[in-house]
C-alpha positions as CSV (number, residue, x, y, z in Angstrom):
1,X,0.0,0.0,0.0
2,X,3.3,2.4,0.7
3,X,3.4,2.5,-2.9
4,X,0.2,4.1,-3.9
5,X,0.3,7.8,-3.4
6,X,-2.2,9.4,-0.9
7,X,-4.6,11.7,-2.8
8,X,-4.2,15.2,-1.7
9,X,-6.3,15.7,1.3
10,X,-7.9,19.0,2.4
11,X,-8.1,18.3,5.8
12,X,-7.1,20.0,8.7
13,X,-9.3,23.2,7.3
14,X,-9.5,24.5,11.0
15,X,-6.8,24.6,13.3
16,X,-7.8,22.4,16.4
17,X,-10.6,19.8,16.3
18,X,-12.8,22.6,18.5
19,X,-12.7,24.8,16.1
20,X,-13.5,22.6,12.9
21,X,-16.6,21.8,15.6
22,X,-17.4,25.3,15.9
23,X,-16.9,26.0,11.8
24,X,-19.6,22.6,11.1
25,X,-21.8,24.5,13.7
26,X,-22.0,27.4,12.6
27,X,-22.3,26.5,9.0
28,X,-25.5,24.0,9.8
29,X,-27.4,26.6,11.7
30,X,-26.8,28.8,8.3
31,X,-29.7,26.2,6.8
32,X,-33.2,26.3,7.6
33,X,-34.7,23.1,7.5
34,X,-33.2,18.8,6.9
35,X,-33.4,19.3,3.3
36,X,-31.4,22.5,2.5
37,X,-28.7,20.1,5.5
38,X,-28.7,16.9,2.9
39,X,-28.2,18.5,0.2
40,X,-25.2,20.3,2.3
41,X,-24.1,16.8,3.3
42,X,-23.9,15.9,0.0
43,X,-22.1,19.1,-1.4
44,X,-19.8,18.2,1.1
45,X,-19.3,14.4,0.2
46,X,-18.3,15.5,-3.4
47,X,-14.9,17.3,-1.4
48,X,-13.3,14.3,-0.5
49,X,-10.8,13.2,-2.7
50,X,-11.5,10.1,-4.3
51,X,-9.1,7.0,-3.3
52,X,-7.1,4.8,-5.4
53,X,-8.6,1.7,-6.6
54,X,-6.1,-0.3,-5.1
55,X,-7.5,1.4,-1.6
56,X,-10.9,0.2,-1.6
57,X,-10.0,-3.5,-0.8
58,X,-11.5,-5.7,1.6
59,X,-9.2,-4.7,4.3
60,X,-9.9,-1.4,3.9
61,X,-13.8,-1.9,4.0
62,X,-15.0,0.0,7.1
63,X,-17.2,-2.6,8.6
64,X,-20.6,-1.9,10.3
65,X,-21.9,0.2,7.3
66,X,-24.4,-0.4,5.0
67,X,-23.1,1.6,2.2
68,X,-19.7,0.4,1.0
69,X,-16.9,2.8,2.9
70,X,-13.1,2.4,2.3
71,X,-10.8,4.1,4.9
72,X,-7.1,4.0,5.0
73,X,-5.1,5.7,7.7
74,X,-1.4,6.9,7.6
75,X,0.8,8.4,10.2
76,X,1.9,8.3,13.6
77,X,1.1,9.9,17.3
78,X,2.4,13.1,16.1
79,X,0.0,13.1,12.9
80,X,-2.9,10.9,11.5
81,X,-4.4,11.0,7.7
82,X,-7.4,9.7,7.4
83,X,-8.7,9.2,3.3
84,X,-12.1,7.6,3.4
85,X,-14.5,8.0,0.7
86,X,-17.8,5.8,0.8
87,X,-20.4,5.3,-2.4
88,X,-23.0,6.8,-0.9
89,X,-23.5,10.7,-1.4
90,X,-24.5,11.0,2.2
91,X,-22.5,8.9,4.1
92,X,-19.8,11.0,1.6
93,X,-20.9,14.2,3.7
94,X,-20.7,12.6,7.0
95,X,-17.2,10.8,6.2
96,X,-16.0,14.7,5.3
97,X,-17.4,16.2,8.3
98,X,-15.8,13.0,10.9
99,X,-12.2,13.8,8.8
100,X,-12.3,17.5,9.3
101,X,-12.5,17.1,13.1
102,X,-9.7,14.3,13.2
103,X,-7.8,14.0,10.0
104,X,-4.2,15.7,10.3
105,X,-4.3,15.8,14.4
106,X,-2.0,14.2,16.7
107,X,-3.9,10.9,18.2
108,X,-3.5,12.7,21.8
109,X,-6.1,15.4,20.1
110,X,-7.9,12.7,18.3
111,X,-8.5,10.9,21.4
112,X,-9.4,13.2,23.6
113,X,-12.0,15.1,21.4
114,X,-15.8,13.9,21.1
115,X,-17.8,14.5,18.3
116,X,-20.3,16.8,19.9
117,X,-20.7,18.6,16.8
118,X,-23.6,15.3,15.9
119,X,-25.8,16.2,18.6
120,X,-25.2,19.6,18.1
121,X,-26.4,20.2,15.0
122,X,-29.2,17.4,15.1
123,X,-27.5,15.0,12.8
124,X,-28.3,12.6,15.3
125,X,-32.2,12.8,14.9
126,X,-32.0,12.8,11.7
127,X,-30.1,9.7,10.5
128,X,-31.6,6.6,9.2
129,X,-30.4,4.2,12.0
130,X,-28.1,2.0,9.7
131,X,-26.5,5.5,9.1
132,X,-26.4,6.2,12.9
133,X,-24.8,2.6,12.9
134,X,-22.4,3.6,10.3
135,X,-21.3,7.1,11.6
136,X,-20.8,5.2,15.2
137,X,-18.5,2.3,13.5
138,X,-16.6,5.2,11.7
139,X,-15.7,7.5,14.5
140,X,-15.0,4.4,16.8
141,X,-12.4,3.3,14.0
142,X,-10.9,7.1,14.0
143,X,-10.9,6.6,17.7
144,X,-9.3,3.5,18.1
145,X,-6.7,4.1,15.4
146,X,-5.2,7.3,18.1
147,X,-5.6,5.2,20.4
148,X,-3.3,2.0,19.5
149,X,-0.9,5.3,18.5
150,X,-0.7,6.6,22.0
């Protein structure tokens, strides 16, 4: 896998995980109703770089979704790139959303930051439960890759 390139990821945007909370807040309150926050979602989704072909493998399949999601993780404790791209334009938006919190931190920041931006913006309310499932397996695998890194 060393030999594939990493597409060129546009994360961090924000400066600390807070902050890139803060940002997703403030731009969800922007919208005035669920439908105007899909179609965000999904504007979103079409940011993340796509991944090599050779990336979306079996043993890059994050597990616990129902929509096919590949996610590939490179670095160390100082600094952990996340590329994960899923074939589902939602589940795109809320793979883009988990990597601008936690993509390019340290895993002391990554593990010590919860994604409070969910409940916040009442993304939780408003996910199909196979996509609550989904979201849960993907920030638990974000999680526990700072944490074996620690």
């Amino acid at each position: 896998m060393n030999a594939i390139a990493a597409p060129a990821s546009p994360f961090p945007i924000e400066a600390t995980p807070s902050e890139a909370q803060d940002a997703i807040r403030d731009e969800f309150a922007f919208f005035g109703d669920w439908s105007e926050r899909y179609q965000y979602l999904i504007d979103l989704g079409r940011k993340l770089p796509d991944l090599p072909d050779e990336w979306k493998t079996e043993a890059n399949r994050l597990h616990g979704c129902q929509s096919m999601v590949w996610i590939v993780v490179e670095g160390d404790a100082d600094r952990l790139d996340f590329h994960a791209i899923s074939d589902s334009a939602i589940v795109s938006g809320l793979i883009y959303l988990a990597l601008r919190v936690y993509s390019g931190r340290s895993a002391a920041q990554i593990a010590a930051t919860d994604a409070n931006y969910i409940a916040d913006i009442g993304l939780a309310k408003h996910l199909s439960p196979t996509r609550s499932n989904g979201l849960a397996a993907l920030l638990g695998f974000i999680r526990e890759q700072a944490r074996q890194r620690l």
